[in-house]
N, C-alpha and C positions, 0 to 999 in steps of 0.2 A: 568599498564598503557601501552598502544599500541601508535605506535607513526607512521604516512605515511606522505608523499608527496603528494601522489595522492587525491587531493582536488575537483578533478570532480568526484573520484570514490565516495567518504567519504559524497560528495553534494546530490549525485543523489540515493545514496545506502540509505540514512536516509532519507530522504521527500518523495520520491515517493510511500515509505512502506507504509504511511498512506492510499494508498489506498486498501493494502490488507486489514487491519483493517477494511476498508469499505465494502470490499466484502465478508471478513470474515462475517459480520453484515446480509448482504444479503443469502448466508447462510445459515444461522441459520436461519432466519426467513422464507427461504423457504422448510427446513427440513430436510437439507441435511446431512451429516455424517462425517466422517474423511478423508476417504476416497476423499472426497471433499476439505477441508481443507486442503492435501496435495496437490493435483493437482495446488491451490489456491497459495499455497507458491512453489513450482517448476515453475507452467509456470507463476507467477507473476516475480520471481528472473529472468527466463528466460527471458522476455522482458525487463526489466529493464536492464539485463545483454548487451543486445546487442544494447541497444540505449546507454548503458553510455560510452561500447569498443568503437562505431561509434565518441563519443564525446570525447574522448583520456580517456579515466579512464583507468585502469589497470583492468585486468579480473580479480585477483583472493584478490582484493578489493572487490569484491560483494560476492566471496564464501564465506570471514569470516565473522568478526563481523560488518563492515560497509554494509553488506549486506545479507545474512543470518539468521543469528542470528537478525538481527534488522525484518525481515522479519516475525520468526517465533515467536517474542515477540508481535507485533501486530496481526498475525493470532490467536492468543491461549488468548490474554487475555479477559477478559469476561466485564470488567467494562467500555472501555473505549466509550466515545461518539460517537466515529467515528464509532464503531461497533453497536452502538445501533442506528444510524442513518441507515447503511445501511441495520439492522433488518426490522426499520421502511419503509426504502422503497421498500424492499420485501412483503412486506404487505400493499404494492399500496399507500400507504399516497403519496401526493404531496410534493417533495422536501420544496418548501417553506415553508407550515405547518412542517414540522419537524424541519427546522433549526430555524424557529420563535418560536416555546415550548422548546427549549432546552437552558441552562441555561450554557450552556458549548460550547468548539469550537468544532464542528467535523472535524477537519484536515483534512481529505482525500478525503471530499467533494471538496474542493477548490485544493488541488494537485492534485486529480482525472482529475482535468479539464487542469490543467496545465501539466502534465505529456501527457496529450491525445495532447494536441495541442503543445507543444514540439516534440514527437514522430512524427505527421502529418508534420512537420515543416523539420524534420530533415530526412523523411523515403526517 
């Protein structure tokens, strides 16, 4: 058990991840390889890294397991919604039709949007 203070780092390093899982999703659906998948989780960590220091988080709150590691667990996993959403809209399907057939939350649809207009908010 890990224990921080830093509750804007802890806030922004576990919800915004969902949208790599999202991109992860897109991805794969448009062919891409690991190589990609890295860049995915570096410059996803990296933006999130500099909007959460702007917002007082401690920087090296996002290197570890509140960010990092949360990072590379939705890049790589293969089941979850959010990545099979953004499979699906790599393969031009209409948002809406995707989230209306799906039987699960894709999370990172809806952090996708809040993360962007947070960032726009705060840049």
């Amino acid at each position: 058990m890990y224990t921080t203070d830093d509750v804007i780092g802890i806030e922004l390093g576990g919800s915004p991840q969902e949208r790599d899982g999202h991109r992860r999703g897109r991805r794969d659906g448009l062919g891409f390889g690991h190589n990609t998948r890295a860049a995915i989780v570096t410059r996803g960590l990296a933006e999130l890294s500099r909007l959460a220091i702007k917002l007082g988080a401690h920087p090296m709150t996002l290197a570890g397991l509140g960010g990092s590691a949360t990072s590379c667990s939705r890049c790589t996993a293969t089941s979850r919604a959010t990545a099979r959403s953004g499979s699906r809209l790599a393969a031009a399907s209409p948002l809406s039709e995707i989230l209306g057939s799906m039987n699960e939350v894709a999370e990172g649809v809806r952090t996708t949007k809040s993360a962007y207009e947070l960032s726009r908010r705060e840049a």
